[in-house]
N, CA, C and O atoms as CSV, one atom per row, in Angstrom:
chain,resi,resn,atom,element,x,y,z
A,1,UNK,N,N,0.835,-1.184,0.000
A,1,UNK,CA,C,0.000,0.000,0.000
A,1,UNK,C,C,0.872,1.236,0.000
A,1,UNK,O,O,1.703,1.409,0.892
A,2,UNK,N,N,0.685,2.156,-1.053
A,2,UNK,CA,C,0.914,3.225,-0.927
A,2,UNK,C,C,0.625,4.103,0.314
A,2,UNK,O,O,-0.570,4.276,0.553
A,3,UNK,N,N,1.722,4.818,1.332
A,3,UNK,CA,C,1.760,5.799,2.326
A,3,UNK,C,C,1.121,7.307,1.834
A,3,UNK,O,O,0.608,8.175,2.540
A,4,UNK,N,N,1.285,7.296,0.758
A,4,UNK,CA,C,1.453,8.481,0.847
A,4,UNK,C,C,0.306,9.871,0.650
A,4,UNK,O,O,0.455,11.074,0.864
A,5,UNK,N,N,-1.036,8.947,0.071
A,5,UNK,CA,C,-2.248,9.904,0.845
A,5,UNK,C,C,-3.211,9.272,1.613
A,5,UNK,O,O,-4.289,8.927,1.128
A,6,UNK,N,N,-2.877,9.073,2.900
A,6,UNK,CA,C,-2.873,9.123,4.590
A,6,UNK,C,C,-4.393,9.438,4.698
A,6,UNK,O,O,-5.245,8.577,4.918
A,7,UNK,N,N,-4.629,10.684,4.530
A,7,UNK,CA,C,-6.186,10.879,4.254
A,7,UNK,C,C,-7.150,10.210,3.956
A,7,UNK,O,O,-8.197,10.085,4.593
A,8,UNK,N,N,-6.782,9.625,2.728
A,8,UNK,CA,C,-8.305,8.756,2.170
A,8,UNK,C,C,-7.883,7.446,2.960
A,8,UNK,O,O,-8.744,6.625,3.280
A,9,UNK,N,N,-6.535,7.263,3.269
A,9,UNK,CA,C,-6.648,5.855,4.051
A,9,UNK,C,C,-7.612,5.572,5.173
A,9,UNK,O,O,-8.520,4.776,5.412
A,10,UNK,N,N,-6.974,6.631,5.780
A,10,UNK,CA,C,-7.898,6.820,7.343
A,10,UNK,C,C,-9.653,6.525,7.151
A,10,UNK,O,O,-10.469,5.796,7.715
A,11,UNK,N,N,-9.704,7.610,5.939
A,11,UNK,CA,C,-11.661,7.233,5.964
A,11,UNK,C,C,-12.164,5.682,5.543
A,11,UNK,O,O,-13.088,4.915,5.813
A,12,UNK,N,N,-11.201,5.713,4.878
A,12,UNK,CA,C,-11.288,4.011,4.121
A,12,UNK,C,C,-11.554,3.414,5.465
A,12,UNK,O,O,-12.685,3.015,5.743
A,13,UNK,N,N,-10.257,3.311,6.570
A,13,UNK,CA,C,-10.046,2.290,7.254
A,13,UNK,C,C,-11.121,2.740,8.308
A,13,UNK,O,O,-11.772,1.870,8.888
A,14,UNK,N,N,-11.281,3.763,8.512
A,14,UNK,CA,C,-12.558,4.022,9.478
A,14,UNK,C,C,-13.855,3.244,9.494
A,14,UNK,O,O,-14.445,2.611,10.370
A,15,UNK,N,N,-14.087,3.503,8.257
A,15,UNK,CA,C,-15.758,2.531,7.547
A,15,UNK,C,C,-15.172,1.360,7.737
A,15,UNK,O,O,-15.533,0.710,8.718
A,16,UNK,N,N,-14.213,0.857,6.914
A,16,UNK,CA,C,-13.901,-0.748,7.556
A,16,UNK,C,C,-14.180,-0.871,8.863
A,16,UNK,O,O,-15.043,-1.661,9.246
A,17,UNK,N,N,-13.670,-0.311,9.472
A,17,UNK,CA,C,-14.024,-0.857,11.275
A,17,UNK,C,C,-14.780,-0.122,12.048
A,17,UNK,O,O,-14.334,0.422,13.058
A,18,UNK,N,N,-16.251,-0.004,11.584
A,18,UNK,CA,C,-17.238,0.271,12.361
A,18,UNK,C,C,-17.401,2.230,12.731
A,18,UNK,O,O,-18.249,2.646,13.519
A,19,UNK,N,N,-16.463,3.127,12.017
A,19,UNK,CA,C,-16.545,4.008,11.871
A,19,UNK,C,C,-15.787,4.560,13.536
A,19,UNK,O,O,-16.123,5.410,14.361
A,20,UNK,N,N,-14.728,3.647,13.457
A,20,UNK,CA,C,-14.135,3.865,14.716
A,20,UNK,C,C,-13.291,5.834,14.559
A,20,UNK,O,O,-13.317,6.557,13.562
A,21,UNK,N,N,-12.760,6.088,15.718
A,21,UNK,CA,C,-12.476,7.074,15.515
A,21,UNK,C,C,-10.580,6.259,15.422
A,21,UNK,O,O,-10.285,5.349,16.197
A,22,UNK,N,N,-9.501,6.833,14.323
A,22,UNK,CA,C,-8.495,6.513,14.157
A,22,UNK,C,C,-7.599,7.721,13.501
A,22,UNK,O,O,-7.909,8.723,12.856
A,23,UNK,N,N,-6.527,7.258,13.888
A,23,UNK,CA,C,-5.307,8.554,13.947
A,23,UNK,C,C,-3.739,7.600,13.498
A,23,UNK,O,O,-3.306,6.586,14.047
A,24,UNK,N,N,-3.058,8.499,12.125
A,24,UNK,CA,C,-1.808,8.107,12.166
A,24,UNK,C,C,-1.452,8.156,13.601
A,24,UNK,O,O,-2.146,8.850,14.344
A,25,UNK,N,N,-0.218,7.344,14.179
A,25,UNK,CA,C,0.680,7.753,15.258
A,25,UNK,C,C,1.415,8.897,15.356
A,25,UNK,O,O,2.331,8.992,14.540
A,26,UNK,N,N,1.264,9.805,16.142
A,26,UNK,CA,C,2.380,10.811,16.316
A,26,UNK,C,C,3.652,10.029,16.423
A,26,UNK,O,O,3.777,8.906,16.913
A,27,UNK,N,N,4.801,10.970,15.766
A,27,UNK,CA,C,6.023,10.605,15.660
A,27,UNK,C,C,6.325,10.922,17.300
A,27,UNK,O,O,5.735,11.658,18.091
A,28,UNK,N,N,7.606,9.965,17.473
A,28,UNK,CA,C,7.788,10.291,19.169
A,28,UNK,C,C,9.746,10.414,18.857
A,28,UNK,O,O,10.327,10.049,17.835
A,29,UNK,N,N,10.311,10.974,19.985
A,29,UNK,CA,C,11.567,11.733,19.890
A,29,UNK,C,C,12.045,10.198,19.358
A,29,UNK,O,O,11.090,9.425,19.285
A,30,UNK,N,N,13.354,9.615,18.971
A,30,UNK,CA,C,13.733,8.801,18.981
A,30,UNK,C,C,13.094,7.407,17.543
A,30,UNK,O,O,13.690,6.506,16.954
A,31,UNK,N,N,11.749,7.880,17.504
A,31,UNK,CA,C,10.692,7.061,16.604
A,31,UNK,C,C,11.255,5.539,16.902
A,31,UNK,O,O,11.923,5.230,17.889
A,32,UNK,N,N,10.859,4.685,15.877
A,32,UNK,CA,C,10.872,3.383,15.712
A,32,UNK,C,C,10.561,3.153,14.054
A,32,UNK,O,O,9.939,3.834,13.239
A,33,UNK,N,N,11.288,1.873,13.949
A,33,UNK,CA,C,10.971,1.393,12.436
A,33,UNK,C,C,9.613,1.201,12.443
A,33,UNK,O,O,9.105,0.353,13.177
A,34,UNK,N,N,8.780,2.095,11.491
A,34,UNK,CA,C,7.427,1.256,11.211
A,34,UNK,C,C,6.487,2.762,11.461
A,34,UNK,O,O,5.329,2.845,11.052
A,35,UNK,N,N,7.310,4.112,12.321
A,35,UNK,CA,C,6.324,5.143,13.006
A,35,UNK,C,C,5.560,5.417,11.752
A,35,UNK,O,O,4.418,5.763,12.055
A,36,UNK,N,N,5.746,5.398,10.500
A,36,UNK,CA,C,5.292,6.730,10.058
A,36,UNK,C,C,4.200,5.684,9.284
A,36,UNK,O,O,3.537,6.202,8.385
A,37,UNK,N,N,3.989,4.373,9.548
A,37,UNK,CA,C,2.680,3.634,9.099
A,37,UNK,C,C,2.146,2.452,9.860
A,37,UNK,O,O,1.847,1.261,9.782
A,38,UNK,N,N,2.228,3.833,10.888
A,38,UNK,CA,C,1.455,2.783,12.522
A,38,UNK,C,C,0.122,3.786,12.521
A,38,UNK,O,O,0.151,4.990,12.266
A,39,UNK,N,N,-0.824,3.152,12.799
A,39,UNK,CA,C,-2.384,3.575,12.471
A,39,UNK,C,C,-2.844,2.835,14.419
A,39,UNK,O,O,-2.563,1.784,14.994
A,40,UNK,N,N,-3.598,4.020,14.797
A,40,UNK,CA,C,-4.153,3.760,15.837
A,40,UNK,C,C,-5.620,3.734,15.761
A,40,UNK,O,O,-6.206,4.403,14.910
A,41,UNK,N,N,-5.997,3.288,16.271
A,41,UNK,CA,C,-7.763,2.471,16.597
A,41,UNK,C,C,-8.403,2.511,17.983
A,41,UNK,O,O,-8.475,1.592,18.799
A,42,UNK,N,N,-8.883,3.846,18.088
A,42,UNK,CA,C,-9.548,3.479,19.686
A,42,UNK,C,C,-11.051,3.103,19.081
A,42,UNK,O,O,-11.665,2.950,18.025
A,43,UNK,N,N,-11.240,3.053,21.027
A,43,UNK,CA,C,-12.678,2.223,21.196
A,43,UNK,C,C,-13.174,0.849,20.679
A,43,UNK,O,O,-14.292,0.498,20.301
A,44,UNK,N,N,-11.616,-0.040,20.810
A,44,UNK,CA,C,-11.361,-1.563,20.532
A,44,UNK,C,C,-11.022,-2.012,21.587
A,44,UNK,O,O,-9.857,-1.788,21.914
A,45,UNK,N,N,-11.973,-2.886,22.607
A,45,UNK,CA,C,-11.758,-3.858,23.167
A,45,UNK,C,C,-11.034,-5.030,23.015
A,45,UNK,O,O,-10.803,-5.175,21.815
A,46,UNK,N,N,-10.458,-6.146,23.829
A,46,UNK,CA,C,-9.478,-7.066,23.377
A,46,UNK,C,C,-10.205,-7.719,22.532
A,46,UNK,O,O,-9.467,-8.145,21.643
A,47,UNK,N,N,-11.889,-8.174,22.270
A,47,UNK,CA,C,-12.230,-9.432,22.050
A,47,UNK,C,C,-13.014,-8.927,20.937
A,47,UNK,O,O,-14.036,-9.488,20.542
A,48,UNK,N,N,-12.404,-7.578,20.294
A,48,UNK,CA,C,-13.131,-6.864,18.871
A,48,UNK,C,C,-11.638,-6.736,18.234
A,48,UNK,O,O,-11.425,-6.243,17.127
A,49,UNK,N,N,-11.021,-7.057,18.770
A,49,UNK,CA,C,-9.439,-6.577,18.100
A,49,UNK,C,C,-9.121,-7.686,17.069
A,49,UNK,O,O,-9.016,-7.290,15.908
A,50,UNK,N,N,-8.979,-8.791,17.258
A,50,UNK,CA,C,-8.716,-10.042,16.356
A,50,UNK,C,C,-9.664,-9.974,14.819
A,50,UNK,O,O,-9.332,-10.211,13.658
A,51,UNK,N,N,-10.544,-9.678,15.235
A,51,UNK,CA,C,-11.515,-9.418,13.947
A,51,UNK,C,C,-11.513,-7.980,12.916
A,51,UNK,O,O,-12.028,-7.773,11.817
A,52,UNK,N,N,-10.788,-7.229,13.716
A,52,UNK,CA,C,-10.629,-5.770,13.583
A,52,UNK,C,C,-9.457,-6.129,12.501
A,52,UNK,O,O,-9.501,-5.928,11.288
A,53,UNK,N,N,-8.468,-6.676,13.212
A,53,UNK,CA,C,-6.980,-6.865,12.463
A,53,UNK,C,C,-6.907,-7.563,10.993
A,53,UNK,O,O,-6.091,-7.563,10.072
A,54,UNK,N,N,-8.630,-8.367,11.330
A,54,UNK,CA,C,-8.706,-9.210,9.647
A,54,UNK,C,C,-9.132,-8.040,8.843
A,54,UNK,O,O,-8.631,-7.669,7.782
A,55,UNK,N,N,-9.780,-7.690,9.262
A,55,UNK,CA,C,-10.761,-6.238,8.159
A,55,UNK,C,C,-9.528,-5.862,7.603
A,55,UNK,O,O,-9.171,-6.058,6.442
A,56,UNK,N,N,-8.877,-5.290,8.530
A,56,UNK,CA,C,-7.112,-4.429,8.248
A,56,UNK,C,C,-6.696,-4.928,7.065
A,56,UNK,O,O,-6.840,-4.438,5.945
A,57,UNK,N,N,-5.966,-6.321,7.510
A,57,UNK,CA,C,-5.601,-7.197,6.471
A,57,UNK,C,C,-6.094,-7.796,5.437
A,57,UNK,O,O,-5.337,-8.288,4.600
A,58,UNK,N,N,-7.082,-7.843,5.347
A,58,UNK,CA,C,-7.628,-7.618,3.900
A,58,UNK,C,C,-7.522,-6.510,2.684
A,58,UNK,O,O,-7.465,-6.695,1.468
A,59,UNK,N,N,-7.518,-5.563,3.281
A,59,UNK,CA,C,-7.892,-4.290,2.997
A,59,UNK,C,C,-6.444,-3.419,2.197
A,59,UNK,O,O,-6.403,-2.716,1.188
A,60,UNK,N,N,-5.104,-3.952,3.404
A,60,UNK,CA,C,-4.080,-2.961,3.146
A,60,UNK,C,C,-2.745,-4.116,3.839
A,60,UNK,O,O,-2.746,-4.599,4.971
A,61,UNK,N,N,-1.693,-4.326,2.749
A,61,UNK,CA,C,-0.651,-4.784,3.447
A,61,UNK,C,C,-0.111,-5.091,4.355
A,61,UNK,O,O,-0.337,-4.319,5.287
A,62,UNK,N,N,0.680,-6.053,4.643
A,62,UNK,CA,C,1.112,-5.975,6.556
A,62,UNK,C,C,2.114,-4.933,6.854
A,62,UNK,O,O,2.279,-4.784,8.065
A,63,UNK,N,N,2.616,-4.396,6.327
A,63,UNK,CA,C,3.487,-3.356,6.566
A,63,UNK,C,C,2.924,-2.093,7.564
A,63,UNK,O,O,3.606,-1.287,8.198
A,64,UNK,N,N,1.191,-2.222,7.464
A,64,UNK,CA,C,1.154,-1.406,8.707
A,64,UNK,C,C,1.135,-1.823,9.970
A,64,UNK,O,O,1.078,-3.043,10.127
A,65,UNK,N,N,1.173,-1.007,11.105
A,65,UNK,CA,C,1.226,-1.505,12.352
A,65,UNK,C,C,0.264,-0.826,12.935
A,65,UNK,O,O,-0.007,0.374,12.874
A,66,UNK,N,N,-0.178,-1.603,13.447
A,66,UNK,CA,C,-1.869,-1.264,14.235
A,66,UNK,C,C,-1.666,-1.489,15.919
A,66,UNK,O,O,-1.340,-2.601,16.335
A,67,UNK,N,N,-1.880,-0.370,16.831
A,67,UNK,CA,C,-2.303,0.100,17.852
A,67,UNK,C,C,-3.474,-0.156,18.613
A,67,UNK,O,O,-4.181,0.843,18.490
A,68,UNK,N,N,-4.048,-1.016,19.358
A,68,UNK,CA,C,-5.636,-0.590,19.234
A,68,UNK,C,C,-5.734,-0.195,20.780
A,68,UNK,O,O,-5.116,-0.779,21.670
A,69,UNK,N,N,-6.707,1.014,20.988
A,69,UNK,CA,C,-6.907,1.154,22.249
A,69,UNK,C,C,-8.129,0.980,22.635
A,69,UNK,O,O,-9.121,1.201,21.940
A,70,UNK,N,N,-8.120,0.434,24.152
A,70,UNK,CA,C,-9.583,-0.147,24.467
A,70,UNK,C,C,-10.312,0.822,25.280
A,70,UNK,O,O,-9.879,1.568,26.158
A,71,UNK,N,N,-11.522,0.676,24.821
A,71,UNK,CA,C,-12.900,1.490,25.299
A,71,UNK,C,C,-12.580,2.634,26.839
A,71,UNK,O,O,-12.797,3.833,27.011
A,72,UNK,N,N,-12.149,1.859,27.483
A,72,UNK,CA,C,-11.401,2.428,29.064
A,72,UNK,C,C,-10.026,3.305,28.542
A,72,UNK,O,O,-9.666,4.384,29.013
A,73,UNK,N,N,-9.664,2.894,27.946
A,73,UNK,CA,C,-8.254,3.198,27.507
A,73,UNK,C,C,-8.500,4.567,26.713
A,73,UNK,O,O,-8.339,5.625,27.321
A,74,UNK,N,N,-8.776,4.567,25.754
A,74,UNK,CA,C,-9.410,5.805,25.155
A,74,UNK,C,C,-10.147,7.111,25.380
A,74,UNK,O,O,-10.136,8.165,24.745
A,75,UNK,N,N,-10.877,6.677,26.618
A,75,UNK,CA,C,-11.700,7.415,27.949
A,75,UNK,C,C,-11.007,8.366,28.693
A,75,UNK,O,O,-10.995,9.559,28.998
A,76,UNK,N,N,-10.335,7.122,28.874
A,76,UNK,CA,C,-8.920,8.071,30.052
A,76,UNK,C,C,-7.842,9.053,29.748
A,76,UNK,O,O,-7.296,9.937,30.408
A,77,UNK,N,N,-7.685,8.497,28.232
A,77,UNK,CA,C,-6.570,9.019,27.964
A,77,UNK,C,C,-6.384,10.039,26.399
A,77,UNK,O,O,-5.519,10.765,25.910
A,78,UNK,N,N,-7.728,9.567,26.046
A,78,UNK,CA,C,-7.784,10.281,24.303
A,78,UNK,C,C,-9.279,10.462,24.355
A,78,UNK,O,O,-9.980,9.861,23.541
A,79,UNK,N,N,-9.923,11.428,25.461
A,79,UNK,CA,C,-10.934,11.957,25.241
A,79,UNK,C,C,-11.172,13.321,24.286
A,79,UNK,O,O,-12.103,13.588,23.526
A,80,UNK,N,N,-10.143,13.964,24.577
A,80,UNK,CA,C,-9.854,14.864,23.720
A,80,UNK,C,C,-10.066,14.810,22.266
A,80,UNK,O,O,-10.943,15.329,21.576
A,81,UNK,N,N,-8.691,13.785,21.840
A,81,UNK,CA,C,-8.614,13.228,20.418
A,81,UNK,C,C,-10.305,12.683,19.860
A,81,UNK,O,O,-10.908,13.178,18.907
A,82,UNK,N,N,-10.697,11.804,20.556
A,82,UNK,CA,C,-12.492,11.509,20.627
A,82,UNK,C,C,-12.884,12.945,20.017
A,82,UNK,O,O,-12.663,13.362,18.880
A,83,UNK,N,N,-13.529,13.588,21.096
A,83,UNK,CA,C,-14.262,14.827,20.798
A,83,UNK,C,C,-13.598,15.377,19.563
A,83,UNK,O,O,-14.433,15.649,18.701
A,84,UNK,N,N,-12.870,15.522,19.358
A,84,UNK,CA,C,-12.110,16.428,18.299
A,84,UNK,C,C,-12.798,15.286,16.741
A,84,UNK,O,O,-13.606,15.686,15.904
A,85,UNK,N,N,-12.296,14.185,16.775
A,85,UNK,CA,C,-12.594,13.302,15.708
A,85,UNK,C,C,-13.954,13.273,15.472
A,85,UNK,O,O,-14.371,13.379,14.319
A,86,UNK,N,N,-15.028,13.088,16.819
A,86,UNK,CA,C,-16.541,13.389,16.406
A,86,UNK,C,C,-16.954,14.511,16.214
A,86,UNK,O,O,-18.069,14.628,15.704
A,87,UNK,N,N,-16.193,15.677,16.559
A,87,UNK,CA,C,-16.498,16.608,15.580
A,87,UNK,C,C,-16.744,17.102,13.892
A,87,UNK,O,O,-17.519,17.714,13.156
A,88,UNK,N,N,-15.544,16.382,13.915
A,88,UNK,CA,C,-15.059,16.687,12.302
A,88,UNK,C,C,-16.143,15.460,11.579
A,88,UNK,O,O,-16.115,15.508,10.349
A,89,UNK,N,N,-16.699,14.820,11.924
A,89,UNK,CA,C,-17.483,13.995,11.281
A,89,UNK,C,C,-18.697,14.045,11.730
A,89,UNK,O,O,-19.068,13.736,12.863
A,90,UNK,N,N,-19.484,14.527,10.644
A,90,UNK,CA,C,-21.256,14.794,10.642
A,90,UNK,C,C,-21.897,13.274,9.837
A,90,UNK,O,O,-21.450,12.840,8.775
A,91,UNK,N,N,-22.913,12.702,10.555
A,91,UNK,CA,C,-23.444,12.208,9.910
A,91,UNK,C,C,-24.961,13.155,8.849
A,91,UNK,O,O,-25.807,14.031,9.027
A,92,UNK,N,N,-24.505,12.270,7.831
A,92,UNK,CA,C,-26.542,12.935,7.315
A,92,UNK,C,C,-27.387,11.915,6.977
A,92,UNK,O,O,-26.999,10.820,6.571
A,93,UNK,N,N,-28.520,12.231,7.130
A,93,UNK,CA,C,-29.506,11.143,6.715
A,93,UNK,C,C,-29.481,11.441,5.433
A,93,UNK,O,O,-29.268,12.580,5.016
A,94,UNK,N,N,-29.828,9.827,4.267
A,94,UNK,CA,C,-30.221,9.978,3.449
A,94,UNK,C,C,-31.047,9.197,2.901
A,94,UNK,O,O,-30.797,8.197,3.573
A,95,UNK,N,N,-32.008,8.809,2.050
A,95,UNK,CA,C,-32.874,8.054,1.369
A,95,UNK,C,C,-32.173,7.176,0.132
A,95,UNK,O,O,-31.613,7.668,-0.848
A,96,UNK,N,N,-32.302,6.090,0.352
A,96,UNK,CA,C,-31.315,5.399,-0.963
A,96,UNK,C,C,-32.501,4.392,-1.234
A,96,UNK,O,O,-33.309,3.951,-0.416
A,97,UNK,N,N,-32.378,4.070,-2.949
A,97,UNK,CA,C,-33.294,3.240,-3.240
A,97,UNK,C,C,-32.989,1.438,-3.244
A,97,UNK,O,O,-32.239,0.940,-4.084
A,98,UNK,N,N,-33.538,0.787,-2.414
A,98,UNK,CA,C,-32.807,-0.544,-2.613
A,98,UNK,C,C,-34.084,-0.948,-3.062
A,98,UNK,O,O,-34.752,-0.378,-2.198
A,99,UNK,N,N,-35.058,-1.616,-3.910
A,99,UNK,CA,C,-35.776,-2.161,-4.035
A,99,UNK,C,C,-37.335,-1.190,-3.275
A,99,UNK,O,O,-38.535,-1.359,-3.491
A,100,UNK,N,N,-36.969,-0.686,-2.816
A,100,UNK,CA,C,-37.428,0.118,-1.284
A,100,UNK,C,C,-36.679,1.415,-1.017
A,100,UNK,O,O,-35.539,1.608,-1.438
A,101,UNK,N,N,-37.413,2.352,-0.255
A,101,UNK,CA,C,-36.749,3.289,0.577
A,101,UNK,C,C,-36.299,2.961,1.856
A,101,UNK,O,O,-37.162,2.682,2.689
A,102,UNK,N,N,-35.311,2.940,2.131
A,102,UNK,CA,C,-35.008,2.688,3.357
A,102,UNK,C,C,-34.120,3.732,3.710
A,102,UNK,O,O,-33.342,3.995,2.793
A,103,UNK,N,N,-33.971,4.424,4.747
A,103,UNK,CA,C,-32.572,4.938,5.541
A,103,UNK,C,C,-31.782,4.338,5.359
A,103,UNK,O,O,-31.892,3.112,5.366
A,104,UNK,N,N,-30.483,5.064,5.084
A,104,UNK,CA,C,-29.198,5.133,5.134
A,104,UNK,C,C,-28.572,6.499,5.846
A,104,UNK,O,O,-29.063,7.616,6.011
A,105,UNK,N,N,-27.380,5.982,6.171
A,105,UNK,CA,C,-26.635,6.948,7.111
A,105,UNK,C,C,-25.276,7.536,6.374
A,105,UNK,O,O,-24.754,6.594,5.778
A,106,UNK,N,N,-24.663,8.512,6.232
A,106,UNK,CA,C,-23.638,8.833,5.269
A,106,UNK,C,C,-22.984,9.165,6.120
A,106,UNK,O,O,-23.429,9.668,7.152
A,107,UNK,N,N,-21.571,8.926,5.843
A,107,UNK,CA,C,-20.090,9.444,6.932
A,107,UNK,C,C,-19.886,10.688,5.866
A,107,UNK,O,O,-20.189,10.378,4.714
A,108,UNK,N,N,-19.401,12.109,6.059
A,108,UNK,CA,C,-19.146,13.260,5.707
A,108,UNK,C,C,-17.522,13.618,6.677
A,108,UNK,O,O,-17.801,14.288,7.671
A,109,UNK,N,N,-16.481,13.411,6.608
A,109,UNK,CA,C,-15.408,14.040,6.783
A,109,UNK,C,C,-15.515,16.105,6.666
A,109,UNK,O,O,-15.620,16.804,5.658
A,110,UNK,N,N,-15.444,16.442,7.879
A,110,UNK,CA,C,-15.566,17.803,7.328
A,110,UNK,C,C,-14.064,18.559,7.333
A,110,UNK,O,O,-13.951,19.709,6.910
């Protein structure tokens, strides 16, 4: 997989997994092999993570490295990052025709 527009990855990989809220890794002093395509995942519990990691891998090479933080974990520590991420994303209602009208829900990146 191409690194290098980060952007559409993120929304991609968002809808893959349940419209989680997710963030490249900040680079840290010192980094590590792998920083700059390590993808974090809150509001993943241990026993949503294994299934989470297949979506991943289907989707995009192993070359990334996945983070996941759990429900408590995210609370405590990336409430901020939360609020900030459900901000920037509005849902809208919309009407789509399947045979039927039914609701549908649209993800909008703002």
């Amino acid at each position: 997989m191409n690194f290098d527009n980060k952007g559409d990855i993120l929304q991609m990989l968002s809808k893959l997994l349940d419209n989680r809220p997710i963030r490249w890794a900040e680079s840290t002093i010192g980094g590590y092999d792998g920083c700059e395509r390590t993808l974090e995942v809150f509001n993943t519990d241990a026993a949503e993570q294994l299934e989470l990691i297949r979506k991943i891998r289907q989707r995009v090479d192993s070359s990334l490295v996945v983070i996941f933080h759990t429900r408590a974990e995210t609370t405590r520590l990336y409430r901020d990052f939360v609020q900030e991420w459900n901000n920037k994303v509005r849902w809208v209602d919309q009407e789509v025709e399947l045979g039927e009208s039914k609701p549908h829900r649209k993800e909008v990146m703002l």
